[in-house]
VOPAGU-2260 file (C-alpha; in pm, 1 decimal, decimal comma):
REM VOPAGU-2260
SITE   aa  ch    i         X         Y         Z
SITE  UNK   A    0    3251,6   -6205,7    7411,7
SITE  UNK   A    1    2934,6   -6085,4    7498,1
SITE  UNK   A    2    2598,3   -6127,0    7276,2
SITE  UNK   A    3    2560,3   -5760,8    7187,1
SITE  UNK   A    4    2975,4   -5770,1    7138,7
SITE  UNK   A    5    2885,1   -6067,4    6868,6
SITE  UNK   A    6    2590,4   -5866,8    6718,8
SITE  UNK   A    7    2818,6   -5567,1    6700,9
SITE  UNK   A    8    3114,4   -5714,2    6556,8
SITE  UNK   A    9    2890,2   -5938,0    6254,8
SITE  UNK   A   10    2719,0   -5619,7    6185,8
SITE  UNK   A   11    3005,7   -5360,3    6147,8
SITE  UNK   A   12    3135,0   -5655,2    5893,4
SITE  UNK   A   13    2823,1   -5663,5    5732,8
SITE  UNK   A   14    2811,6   -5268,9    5698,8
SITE  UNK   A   15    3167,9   -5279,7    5547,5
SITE  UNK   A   16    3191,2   -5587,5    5345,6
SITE  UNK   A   17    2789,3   -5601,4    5187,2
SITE  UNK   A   18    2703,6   -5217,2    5244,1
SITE  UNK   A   19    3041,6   -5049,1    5149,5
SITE  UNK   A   20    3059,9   -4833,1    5447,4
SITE  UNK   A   21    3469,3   -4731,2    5491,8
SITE  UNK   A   22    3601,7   -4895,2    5831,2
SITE  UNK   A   23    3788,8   -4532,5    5845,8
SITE  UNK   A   24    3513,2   -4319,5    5876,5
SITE  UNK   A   25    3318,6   -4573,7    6159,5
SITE  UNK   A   26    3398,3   -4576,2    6537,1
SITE  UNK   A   27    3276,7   -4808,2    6831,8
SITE  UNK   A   28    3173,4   -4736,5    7166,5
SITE  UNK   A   29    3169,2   -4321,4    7104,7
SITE  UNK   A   30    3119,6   -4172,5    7424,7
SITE  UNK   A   31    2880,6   -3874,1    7445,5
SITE  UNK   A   32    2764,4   -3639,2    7699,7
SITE  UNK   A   33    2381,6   -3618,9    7769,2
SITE  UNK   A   34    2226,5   -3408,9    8027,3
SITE  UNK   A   35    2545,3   -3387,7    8200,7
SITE  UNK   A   36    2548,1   -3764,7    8171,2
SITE  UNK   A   37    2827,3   -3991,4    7981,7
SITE  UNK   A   38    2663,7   -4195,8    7734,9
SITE  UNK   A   39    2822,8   -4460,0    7501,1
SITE  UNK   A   40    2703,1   -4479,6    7134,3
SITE  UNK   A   41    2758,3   -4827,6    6993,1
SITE  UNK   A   42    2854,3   -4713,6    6648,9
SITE  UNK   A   43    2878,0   -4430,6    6505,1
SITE  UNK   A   44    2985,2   -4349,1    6115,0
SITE  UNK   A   45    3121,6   -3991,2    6025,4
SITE  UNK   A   46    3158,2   -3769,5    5713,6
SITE  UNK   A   47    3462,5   -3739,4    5573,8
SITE  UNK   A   48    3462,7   -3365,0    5755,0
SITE  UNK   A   49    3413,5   -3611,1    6070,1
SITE  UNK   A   50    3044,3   -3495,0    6154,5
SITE  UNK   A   51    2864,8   -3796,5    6267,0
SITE  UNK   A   52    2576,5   -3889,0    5996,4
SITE  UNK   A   53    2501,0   -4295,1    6103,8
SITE  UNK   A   54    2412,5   -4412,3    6486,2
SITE  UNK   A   55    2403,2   -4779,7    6534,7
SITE  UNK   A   56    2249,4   -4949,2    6834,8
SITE  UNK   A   57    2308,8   -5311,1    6889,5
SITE  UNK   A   58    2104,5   -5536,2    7166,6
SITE  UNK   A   59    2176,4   -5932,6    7174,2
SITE  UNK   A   60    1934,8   -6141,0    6994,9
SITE  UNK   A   61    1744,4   -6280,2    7270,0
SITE  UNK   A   62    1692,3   -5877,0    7337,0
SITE  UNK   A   63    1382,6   -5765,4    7150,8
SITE  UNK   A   64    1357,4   -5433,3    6927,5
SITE  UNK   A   65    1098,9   -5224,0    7134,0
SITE  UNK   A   66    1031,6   -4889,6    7173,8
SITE  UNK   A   67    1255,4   -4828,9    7466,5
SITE  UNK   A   68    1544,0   -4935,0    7241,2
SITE  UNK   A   69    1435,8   -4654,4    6975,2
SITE  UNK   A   70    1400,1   -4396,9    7252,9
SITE  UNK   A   71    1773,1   -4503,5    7408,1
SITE  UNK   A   72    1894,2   -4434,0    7017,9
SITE  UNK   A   73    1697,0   -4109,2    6980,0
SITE  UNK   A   74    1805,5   -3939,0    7323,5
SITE  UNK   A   75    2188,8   -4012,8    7200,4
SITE  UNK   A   76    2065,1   -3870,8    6835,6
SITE  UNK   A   77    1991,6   -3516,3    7067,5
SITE  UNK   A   78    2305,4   -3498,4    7060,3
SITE  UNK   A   79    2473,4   -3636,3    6724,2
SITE  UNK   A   80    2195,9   -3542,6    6484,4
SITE  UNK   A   81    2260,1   -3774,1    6264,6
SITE  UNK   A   82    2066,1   -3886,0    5941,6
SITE  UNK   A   83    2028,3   -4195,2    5965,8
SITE  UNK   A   84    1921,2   -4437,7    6287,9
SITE  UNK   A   85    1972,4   -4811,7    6321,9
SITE  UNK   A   86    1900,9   -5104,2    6536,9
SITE  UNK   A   87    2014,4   -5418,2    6540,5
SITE  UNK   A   88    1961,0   -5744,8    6719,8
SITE  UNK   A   89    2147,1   -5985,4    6509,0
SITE  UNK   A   90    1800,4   -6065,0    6384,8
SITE  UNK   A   91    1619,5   -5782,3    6318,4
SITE  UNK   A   92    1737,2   -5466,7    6139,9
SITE  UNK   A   93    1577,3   -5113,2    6148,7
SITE  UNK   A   94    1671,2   -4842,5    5971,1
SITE  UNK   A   95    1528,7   -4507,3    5957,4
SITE  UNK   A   96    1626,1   -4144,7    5850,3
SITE  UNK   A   97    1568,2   -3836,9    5999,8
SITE  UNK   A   98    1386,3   -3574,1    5833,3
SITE  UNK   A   99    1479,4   -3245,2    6050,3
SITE  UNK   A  100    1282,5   -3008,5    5833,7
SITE  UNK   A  101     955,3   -3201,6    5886,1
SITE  UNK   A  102    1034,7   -3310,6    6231,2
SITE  UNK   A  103     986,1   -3695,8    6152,3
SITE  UNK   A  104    1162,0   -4019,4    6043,8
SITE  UNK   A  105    1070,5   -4220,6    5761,4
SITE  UNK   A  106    1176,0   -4622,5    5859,7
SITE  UNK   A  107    1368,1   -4768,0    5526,2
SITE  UNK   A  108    1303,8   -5120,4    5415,3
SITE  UNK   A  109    1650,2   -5166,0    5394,8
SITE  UNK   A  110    1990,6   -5103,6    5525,1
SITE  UNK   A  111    2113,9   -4826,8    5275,1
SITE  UNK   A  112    2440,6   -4886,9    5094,5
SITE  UNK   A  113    2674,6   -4635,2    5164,1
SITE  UNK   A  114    2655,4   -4443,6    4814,4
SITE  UNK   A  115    2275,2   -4420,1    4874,7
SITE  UNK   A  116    2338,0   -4237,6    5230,3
Protein backbone atom coordinates (compact mmCIF):
# COMPACT_ATOMS: atom_id res chain seq x y z
CA UNK A 1 0.00 0.00 0.00
CA UNK A 2 1.16 3.16 -0.96
CA UNK A 3 1.17 6.47 1.37
CA UNK A 4 -1.46 8.38 -0.58
CA UNK A 5 -3.39 4.68 -0.82
CA UNK A 6 -3.19 4.89 3.29
CA UNK A 7 -4.26 8.60 3.33
CA UNK A 8 -7.05 7.71 0.96
CA UNK A 9 -8.37 4.75 2.54
CA UNK A 10 -8.29 6.51 6.55
CA UNK A 11 -9.97 9.40 5.01
CA UNK A 12 -12.91 7.86 2.98
CA UNK A 13 -13.47 6.06 6.62
CA UNK A 14 -13.32 9.16 8.26
CA UNK A 15 -15.84 10.83 5.69
CA UNK A 16 -18.25 7.85 6.26
CA UNK A 17 -17.95 6.87 9.80
CA UNK A 18 -17.39 10.75 11.60
CA UNK A 19 -18.92 12.88 8.60
CA UNK A 20 -21.91 10.64 7.53
CA UNK A 21 -21.16 10.72 3.92
CA UNK A 22 -23.07 7.31 2.26
CA UNK A 23 -20.24 4.84 0.91
CA UNK A 24 -23.01 4.49 -2.07
CA UNK A 25 -22.96 7.74 -3.38
CA UNK A 26 -18.70 7.99 -3.20
CA UNK A 27 -16.34 6.53 -5.88
CA UNK A 28 -12.41 6.19 -6.05
CA UNK A 29 -10.07 6.75 -8.69
CA UNK A 30 -12.93 8.48 -11.23
CA UNK A 31 -11.36 8.88 -14.40
CA UNK A 32 -12.02 12.13 -16.30
CA UNK A 33 -11.16 13.58 -19.54
CA UNK A 34 -9.27 16.99 -19.57
CA UNK A 35 -8.07 18.70 -22.59
CA UNK A 36 -8.24 15.56 -24.42
CA UNK A 37 -6.24 14.16 -21.53
CA UNK A 38 -7.34 11.14 -19.05
CA UNK A 39 -7.23 12.32 -15.65
CA UNK A 40 -7.95 10.33 -12.41
CA UNK A 41 -9.95 12.04 -9.58
CA UNK A 42 -9.11 10.49 -6.22
CA UNK A 43 -12.59 10.72 -4.83
CA UNK A 44 -15.36 11.86 -5.90
CA UNK A 45 -19.01 11.94 -3.98
CA UNK A 46 -22.29 12.24 -6.13
CA UNK A 47 -25.94 13.35 -5.64
CA UNK A 48 -28.31 10.98 -5.37
CA UNK A 49 -29.24 12.05 -9.28
CA UNK A 50 -25.37 10.95 -9.60
CA UNK A 51 -24.00 14.57 -10.44
CA UNK A 52 -20.72 14.84 -8.78
CA UNK A 53 -20.94 17.62 -5.83
CA UNK A 54 -17.49 16.55 -3.55
CA UNK A 55 -13.75 16.17 -5.19
CA UNK A 56 -11.21 14.77 -2.88
CA UNK A 57 -7.49 14.94 -3.49
CA UNK A 58 -5.21 12.93 -1.37
CA UNK A 59 -1.12 13.39 -1.34
CA UNK A 60 0.98 11.22 1.33
CA UNK A 61 1.90 12.97 4.41
CA UNK A 62 5.41 13.63 3.82
CA UNK A 63 3.72 15.50 0.56
CA UNK A 64 2.98 19.09 1.51
CA UNK A 65 -0.45 21.00 0.71
CA UNK A 66 0.80 23.74 -1.80
CA UNK A 67 -0.63 25.54 -4.36
CA UNK A 68 0.19 23.18 -7.13
CA UNK A 69 -1.92 20.60 -5.28
CA UNK A 70 -5.01 23.16 -5.30
CA UNK A 71 -4.43 23.92 -8.98
CA UNK A 72 -4.19 19.84 -9.85
CA UNK A 73 -7.83 19.76 -7.87
CA UNK A 74 -9.23 22.85 -9.63
CA UNK A 75 -8.24 21.85 -13.35
CA UNK A 76 -10.19 18.34 -12.58
CA UNK A 77 -13.11 20.70 -10.91
CA UNK A 78 -13.27 22.26 -14.91
CA UNK A 79 -14.67 19.50 -15.47
CA UNK A 80 -16.89 18.11 -12.45
CA UNK A 81 -18.03 21.44 -11.05
CA UNK A 82 -18.47 20.40 -7.99
CA UNK A 83 -19.32 22.35 -4.69
CA UNK A 84 -17.18 21.48 -2.59
CA UNK A 85 -13.05 20.91 -2.90
CA UNK A 86 -10.81 18.96 -0.54
CA UNK A 87 -7.29 18.08 0.19
CA UNK A 88 -5.87 15.86 2.23
CA UNK A 89 -2.47 14.76 3.42
CA UNK A 90 -3.28 12.57 6.29
CA UNK A 91 -2.31 15.64 8.24
CA UNK A 92 -3.72 18.48 6.96
CA UNK A 93 -7.31 18.96 5.74
CA UNK A 94 -8.69 21.73 3.41
CA UNK A 95 -11.91 22.24 2.54
CA UNK A 96 -13.42 24.83 0.46
CA UNK A 97 -16.69 25.53 -1.54
CA UNK A 98 -17.22 26.93 -4.67
CA UNK A 99 -19.22 29.90 -5.13
CA UNK A 100 -20.00 29.88 -9.10
CA UNK A 101 -22.14 32.98 -9.01
CA UNK A 102 -19.33 35.11 -7.49
CA UNK A 103 -16.58 33.31 -9.19
CA UNK A 104 -14.67 32.44 -5.83
CA UNK A 105 -14.23 29.83 -3.05
CA UNK A 106 -14.67 30.44 0.46
CA UNK A 107 -12.03 27.77 2.49
CA UNK A 108 -14.28 26.13 5.52
CA UNK A 109 -12.73 25.59 8.89
CA UNK A 110 -13.98 22.32 8.82
CA UNK A 111 -14.78 19.22 6.96
CA UNK A 112 -18.66 19.64 6.51
CA UNK A 113 -20.87 16.80 7.67
CA UNK A 114 -22.79 15.50 5.04
CA UNK A 115 -26.31 17.07 6.09
CA UNK A 116 -24.51 20.49 6.09
CA UNK A 117 -23.33 19.93 2.26
Amino acid sequence: MTPEEWVRQHFVHFLVKYKNYPSALMANEVQIILNGAKKRCDTVLYRRDLTARLIVEYKAPDVAITQAVFDQITRYNMVLRVDYLIVSNGLQHYCCKMDYTDNKYTFLPDIPDYQSL
